[in-house]
C-alpha positions as CSV (number, residue, x, y, z in Angstrom):
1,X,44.1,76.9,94.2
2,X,47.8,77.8,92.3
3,X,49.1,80.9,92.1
4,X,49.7,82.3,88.5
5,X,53.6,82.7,89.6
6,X,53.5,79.0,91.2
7,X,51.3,77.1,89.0
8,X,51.1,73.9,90.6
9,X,47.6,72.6,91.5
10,X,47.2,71.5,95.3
11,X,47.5,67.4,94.1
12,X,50.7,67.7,92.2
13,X,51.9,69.5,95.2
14,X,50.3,67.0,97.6
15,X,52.5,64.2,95.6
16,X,55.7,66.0,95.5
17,X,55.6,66.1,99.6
18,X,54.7,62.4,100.0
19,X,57.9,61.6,98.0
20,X,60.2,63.4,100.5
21,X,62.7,60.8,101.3
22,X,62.8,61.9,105.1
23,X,61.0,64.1,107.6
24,X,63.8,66.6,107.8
25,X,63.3,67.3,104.2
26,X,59.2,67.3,104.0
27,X,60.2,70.0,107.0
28,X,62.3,71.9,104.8
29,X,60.1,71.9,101.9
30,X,57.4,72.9,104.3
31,X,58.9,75.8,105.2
32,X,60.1,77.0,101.7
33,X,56.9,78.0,100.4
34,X,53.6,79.1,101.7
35,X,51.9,77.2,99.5
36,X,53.4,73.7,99.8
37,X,53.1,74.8,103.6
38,X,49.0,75.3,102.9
39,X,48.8,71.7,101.1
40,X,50.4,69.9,104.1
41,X,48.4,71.6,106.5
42,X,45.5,70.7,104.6
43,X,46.2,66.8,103.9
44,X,48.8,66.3,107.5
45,X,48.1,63.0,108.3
46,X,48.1,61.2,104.7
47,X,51.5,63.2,103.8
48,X,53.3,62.6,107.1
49,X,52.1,58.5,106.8
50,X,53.6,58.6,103.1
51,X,56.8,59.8,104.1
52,X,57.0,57.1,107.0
53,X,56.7,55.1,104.6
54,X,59.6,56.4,102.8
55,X,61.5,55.5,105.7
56,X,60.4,52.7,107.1
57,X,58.7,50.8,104.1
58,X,55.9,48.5,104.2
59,X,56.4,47.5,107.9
60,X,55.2,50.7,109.1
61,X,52.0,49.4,111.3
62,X,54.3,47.3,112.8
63,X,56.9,49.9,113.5
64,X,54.2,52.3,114.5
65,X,52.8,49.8,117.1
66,X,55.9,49.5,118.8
67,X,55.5,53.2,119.6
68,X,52.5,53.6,120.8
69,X,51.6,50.2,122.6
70,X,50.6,51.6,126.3
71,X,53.5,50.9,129.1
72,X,51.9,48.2,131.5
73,X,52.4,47.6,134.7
74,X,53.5,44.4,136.3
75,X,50.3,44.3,138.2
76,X,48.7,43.8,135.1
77,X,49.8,40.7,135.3
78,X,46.3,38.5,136.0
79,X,44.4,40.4,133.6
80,X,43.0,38.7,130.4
81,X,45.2,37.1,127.7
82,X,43.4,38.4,124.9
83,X,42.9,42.5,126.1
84,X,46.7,41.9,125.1
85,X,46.1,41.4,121.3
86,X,43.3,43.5,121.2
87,X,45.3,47.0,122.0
88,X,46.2,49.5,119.7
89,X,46.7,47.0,116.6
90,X,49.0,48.0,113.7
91,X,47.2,50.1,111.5
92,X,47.5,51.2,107.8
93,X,45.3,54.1,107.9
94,X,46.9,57.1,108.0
95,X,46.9,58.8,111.6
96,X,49.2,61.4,113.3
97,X,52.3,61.1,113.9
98,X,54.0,63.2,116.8
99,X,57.4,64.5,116.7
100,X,59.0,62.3,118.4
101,X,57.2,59.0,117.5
102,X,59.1,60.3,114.4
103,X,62.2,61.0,115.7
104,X,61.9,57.1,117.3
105,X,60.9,55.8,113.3
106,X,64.1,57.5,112.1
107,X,65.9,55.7,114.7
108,X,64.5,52.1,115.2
109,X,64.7,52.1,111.0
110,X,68.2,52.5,110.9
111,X,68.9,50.2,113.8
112,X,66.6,47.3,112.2
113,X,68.5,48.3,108.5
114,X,71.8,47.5,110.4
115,X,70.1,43.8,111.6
116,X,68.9,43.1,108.2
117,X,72.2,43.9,106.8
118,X,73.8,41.6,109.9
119,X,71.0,38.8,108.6
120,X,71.8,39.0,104.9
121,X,75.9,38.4,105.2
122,X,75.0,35.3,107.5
123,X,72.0,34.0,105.8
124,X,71.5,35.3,101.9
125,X,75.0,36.5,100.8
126,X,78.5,36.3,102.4
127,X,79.7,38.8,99.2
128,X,77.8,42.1,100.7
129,X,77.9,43.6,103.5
130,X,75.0,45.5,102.9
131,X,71.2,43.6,102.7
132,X,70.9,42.1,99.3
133,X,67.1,40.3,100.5
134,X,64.7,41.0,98.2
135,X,61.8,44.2,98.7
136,X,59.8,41.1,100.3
137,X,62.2,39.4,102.1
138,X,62.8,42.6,103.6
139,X,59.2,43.1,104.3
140,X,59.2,40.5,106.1
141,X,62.8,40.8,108.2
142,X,61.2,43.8,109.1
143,X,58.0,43.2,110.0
144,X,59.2,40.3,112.6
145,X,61.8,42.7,114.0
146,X,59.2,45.2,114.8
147,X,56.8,42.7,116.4
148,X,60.1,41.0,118.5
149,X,60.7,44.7,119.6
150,X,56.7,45.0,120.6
151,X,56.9,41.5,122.5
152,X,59.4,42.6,124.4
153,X,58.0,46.1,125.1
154,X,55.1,44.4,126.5
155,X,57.0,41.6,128.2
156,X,60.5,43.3,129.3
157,X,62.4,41.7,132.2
158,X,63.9,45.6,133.9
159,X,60.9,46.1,135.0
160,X,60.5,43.2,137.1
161,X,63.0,43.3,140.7
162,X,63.4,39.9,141.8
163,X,61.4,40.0,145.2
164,X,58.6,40.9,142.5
165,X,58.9,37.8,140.4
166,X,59.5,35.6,144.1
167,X,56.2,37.3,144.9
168,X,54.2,35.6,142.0
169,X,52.8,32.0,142.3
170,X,52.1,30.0,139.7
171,X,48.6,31.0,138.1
172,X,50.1,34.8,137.8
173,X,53.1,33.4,135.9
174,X,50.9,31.2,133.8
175,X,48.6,33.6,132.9
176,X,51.8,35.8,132.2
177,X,52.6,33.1,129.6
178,X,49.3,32.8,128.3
179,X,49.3,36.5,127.4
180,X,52.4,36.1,125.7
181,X,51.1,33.1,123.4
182,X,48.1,35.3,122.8
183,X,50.0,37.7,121.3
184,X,51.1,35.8,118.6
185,X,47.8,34.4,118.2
186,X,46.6,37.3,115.8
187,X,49.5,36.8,113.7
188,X,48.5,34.5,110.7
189,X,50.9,31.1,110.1
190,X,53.2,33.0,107.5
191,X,54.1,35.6,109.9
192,X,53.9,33.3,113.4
193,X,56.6,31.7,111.1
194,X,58.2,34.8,110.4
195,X,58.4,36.1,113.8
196,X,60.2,32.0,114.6
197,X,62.6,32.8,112.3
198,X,63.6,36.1,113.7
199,X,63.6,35.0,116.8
200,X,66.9,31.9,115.7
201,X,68.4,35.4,114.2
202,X,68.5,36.7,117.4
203,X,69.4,33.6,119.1
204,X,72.5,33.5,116.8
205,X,73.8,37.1,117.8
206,X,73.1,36.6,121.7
207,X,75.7,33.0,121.0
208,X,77.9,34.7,120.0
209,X,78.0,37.8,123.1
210,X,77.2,35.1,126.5
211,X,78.8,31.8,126.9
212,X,76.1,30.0,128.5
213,X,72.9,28.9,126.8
214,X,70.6,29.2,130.1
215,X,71.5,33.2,130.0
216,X,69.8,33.3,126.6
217,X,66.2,33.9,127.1
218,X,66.0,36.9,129.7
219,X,69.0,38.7,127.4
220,X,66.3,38.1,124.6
221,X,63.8,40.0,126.4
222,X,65.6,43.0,125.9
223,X,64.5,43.2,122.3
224,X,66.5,43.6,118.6
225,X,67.3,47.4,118.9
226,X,69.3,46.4,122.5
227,X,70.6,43.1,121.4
228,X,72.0,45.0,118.8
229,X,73.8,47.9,120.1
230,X,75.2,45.1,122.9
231,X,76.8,42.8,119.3
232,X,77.7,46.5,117.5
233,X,79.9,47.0,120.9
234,X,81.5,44.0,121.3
235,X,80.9,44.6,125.3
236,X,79.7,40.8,126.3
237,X,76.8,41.3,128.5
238,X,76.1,40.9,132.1
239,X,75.0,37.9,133.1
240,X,75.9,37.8,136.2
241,X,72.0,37.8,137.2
242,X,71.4,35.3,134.9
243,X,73.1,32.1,137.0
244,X,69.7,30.9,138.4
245,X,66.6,29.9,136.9
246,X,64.1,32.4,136.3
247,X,60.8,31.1,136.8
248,X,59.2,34.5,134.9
249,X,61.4,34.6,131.8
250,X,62.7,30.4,130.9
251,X,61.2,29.6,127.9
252,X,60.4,33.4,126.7
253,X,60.0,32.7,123.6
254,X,59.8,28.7,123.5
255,X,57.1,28.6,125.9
256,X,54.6,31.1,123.8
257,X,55.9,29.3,120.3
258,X,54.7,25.7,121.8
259,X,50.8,26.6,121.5
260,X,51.7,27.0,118.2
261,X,53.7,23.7,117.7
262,X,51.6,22.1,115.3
263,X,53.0,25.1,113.0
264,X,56.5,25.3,114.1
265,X,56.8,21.3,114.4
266,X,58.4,21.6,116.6
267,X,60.7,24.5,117.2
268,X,64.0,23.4,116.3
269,X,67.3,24.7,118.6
270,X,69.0,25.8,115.5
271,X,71.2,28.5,114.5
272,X,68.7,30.4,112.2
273,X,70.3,28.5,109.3
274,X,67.1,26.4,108.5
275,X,64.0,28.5,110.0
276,X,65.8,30.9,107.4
277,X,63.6,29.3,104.7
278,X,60.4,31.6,106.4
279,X,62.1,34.5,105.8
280,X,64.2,33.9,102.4
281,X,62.9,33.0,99.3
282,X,66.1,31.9,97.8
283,X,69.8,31.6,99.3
284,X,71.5,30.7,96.2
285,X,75.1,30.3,97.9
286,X,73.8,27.9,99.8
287,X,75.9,25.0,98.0
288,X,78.8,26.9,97.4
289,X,82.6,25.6,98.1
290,X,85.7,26.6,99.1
291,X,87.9,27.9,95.7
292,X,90.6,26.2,96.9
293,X,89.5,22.7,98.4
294,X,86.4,22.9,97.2
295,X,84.8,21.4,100.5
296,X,81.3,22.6,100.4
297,X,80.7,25.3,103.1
298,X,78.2,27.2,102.0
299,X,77.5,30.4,104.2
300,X,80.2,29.9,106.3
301,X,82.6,30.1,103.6
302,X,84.7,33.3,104.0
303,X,85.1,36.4,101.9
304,X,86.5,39.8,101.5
305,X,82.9,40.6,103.0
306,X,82.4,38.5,105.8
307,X,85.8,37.3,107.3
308,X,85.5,40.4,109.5
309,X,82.9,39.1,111.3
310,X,84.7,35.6,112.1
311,X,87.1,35.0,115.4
312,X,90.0,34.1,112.8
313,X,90.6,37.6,111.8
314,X,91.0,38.9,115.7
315,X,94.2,36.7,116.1
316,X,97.1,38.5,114.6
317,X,100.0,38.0,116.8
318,X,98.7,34.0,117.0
319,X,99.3,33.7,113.1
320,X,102.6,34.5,113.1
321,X,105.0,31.5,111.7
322,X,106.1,29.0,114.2
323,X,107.3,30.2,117.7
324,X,107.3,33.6,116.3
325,X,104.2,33.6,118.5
326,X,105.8,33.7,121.6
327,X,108.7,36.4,121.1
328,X,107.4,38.8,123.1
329,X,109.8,41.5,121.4
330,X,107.2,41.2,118.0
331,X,103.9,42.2,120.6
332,X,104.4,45.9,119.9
333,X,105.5,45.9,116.2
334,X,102.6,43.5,115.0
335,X,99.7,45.0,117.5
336,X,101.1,48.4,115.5
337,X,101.0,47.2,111.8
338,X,97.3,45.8,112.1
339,X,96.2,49.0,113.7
340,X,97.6,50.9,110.8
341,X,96.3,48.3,108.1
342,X,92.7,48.5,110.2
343,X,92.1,52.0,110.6
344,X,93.1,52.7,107.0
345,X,90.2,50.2,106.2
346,X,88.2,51.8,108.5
347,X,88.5,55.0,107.2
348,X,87.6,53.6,103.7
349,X,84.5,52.1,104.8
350,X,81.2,54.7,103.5
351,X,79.5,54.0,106.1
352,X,78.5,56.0,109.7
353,X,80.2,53.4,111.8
354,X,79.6,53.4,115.7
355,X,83.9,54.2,117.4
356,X,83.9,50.9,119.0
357,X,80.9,48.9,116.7
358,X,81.3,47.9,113.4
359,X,83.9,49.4,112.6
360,X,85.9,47.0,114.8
361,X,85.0,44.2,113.1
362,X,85.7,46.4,109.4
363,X,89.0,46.9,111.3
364,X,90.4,42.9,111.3
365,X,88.7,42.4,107.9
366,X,91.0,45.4,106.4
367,X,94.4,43.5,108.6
368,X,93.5,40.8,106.7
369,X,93.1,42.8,103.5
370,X,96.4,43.9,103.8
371,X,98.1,41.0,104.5
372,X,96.0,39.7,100.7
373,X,97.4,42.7,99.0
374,X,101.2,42.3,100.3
375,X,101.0,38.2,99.4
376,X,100.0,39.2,95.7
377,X,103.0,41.5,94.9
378,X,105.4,39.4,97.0
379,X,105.8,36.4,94.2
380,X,105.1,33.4,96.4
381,X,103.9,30.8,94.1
382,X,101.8,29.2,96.3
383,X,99.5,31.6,96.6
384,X,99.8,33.8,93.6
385,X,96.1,32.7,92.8
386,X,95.0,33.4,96.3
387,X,92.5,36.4,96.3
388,X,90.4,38.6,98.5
389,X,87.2,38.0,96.5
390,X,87.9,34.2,96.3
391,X,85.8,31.9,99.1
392,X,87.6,30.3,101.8
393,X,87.0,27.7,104.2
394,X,88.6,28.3,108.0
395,X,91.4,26.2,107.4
396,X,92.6,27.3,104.2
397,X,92.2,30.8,105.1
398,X,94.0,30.0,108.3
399,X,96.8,28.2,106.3
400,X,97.3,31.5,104.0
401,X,98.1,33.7,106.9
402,X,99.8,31.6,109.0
403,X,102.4,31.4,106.2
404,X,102.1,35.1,105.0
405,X,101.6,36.8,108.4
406,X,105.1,37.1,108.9
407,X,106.5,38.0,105.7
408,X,103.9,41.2,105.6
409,X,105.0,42.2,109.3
410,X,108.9,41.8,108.1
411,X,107.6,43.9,105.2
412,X,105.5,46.7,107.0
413,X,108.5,47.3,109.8
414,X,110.7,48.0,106.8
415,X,108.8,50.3,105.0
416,X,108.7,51.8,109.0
417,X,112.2,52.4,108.4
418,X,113.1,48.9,110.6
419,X,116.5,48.3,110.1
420,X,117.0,44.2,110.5
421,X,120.1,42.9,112.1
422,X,121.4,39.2,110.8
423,X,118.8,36.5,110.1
424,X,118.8,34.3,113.0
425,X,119.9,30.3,111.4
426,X,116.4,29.0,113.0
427,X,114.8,31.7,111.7
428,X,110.9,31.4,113.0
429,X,111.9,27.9,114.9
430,X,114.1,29.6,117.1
431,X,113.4,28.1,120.5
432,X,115.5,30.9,122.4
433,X,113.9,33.7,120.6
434,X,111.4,33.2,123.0
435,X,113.3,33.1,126.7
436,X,116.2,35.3,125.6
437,X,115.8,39.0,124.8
438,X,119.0,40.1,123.9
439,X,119.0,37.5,121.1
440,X,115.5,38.0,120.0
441,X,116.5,41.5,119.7
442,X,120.1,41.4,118.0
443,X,118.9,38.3,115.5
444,X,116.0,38.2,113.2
445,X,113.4,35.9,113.8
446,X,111.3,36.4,110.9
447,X,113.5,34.8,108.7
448,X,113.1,31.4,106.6
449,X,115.6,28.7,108.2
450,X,118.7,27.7,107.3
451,X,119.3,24.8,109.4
452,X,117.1,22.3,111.3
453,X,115.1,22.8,114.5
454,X,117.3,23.9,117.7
């Protein structure tokens, strides 16, 4: 009943709490008043799931399954295939939620956000850096990244030593199998499509962290959330237990998907470019070509947005002009100029960056940036039209800072208060710029010529 100083009736108060964007803020608004305090205590459970919600969006069952899926034990390895589907199933009735299932939400929602935006900029958009999928395509990013976290909850490989895995014979590792392919057995074909899909995503990140294909299904055991924070960190991974075959974990994935292969027809060993389709409605840029030779790339045309993310921008001393590259007296002043252009972009970037995750990537893609601004205010004809929000293939990209590299560093060492001596006559051809200091020193090198090759 309201108050006559608060005249709010218990439902209208009931709504305003499930429309908390976050459980630090239902807390606060808890607190402030004794009688939103008396509404949530009365209605906990259906305010508390609303403001999930909020968070996590329509994915939530899956999300909350994830957390409360009982730990097994390897020796539950011969039970039943199907007590594996059957346990604690995602839910959309409203239930409690302890305090740090919701503490996990917060975080496994922020840590799938960052994969969806990862997935977007390689499969939907190269011009955002952020998710631009629509509400359902998101539903259903999400969804399968929950259910690829709960597979391999339920099937993780650091549990298993590997006299424990020599120990098993053939029927336990079958059966092992079998309860993996049961567990997608309650998905319907949408969704077993869905969860295919996710599964080439992931594929794609782990390529681009190991060298060697065989290393690729025990590193997927450990799940999107790890797989992630191992990409955000650029640290490689481990593999060195990964050399031999693993009886328990070859085919993690493939082996469970082949029941299902009159679905999947077959699984294809694909990029996540085409099983995309299960997860997209619509990739409009998929035809798209390069604004300057117009060779049709696509998705792997670069932008402002994306060229971050591509080896090309982590090679600035190897775009300098000509044998430039190999004057060692240039390692310090160019490694020094792209940390300054870098961290000024990084510091631009609204966003909570990890020190050593995105924001290195953010950090080659503002170098680059830089070296865009300087060519556009340095009157070079050839690429006055040359923009950052234009689409480039590799080679023309490549082609603009190999010839504009230099010029910017020459540029940024003045503005340093770099005095330069006399232009060497070879200017960047100079072939003993490179095995004589005092005269890369005393000449410079990054210089036009003026006569022919040494």
């Amino acid at each position: 009943m309201a108050s006559p100083m608060f005249p709010l009736v218990e439902d209208v108060i009931g709504r305003i709490l499930t429309f908390c964007p976050d459980f630090a803020t239902l807390h606060a608004v808890v607190l402030a008043s004794k009688q939103f305090h008396a509404v949530y205590q009365t209605h906990p459970k259906s305010i508390t799931q609303a403001v999930a919600y909020n968070i996590v969006g329509p994915a939530l069952p899956a999300a909350l399954r994830v957390l409360r899926y009982p730990s097994r034990d390897i020796n539950e390895d011969s039970s039943d295939p199907l007590t594996v589907t059957s346990v604690c199933v995602e839910e959309s009735s409203a239930s409690i939620i302890t305090w740090d299932e919701k503490m996990q939400l917060v975080k496994n929602a922020e840590e799938i956000a960052v994969l969806e935006d990862i997935y977007s900029i390689k499969f939907k958009s190269r011009h955002s850096r952020t998710s631009v999928l629509t509400p359902e395509e998101s539903h259903r990013f999400q969804r399968a990244a929950y259910r690829a976290e709960l597979f391999s909850a339920i099937f993780p490989a650091d549990t298993w030593s590997v006299d424990d895995i020599d120990e098993l014979d053939s029927v336990a590792i079958s059966n092992i199998q079998e309860q993996r392919a049961a567990l997608l057995n309650v998905y319907d074909t949408r969704e077993l499509l869905e969860l295919f899909s996710f599964v080439r995503f992931m594929r794609a990140i782990l390529k681009g962290i190991v060298a060697a294909e065989r290393h690729i299904d025990i590193l997927l055991t450990a799940g999107p959330t790890r797989i992630l924070e191992a990409w955000e960190d650029d640290i490689g991974w481990d593999s060195s237990n990964a050399d031999t075959p693993n009886r328990l974990f070859d085919g993690y994935y493939a082996r469970a998907f082949a029941k299902h292969k009159d679905i999947l027809n077959p699984p294809t060993e694909d990029d996540g470019g085409s099983a995309a389709r299960w997860l997209l409605s619509d990739v409009p840029e998929v035809n798209d070509t390069c604004s300057h030779c117009l060779t049709r790339g696509g998705l792997e045309l670069l932008t402002e947005a994306n060229w971050h993310l591509h080896p090309i921008s982590q090679r600035s001393l190897g775009r300098l002009k000509s044998r430039l590259t190999n004057n060692s007296t240039l390692f310090d002043p160019v490694n020094k100029a792209v940390a300054v252009a870098g961290t000024t972009a990084v510091r631009l970037v609204d966003v909570d960056f990890t020190p050593r995750g995105p924001s290195l990537f953010i950090f080659w893609g503002g170098w680059i940036s830089a070296v865009f601004d300087f060519a556009q205010t340095a009157g070079q004809s050839e690429f006055a039209s040359w923009t950052k929000d234009q689409s480039y293939c590799v080679p023309c990209l490549g082609r603009f800072l190999d010839e504009n590299v230099w010029r910017w560093l020459l540029a940024e060492r003045v503005k340093e208060g770099w005095v330069p001596p006399e232009d060497c006559w070879y200017g960047y051809n100079c072939r003993t710029q490179v095995h004589k200091y005092t005269h890369a020193t005393t000449k410079n090198h990054l210089a036009v010529p003026t006569r022919g090759d040494e």
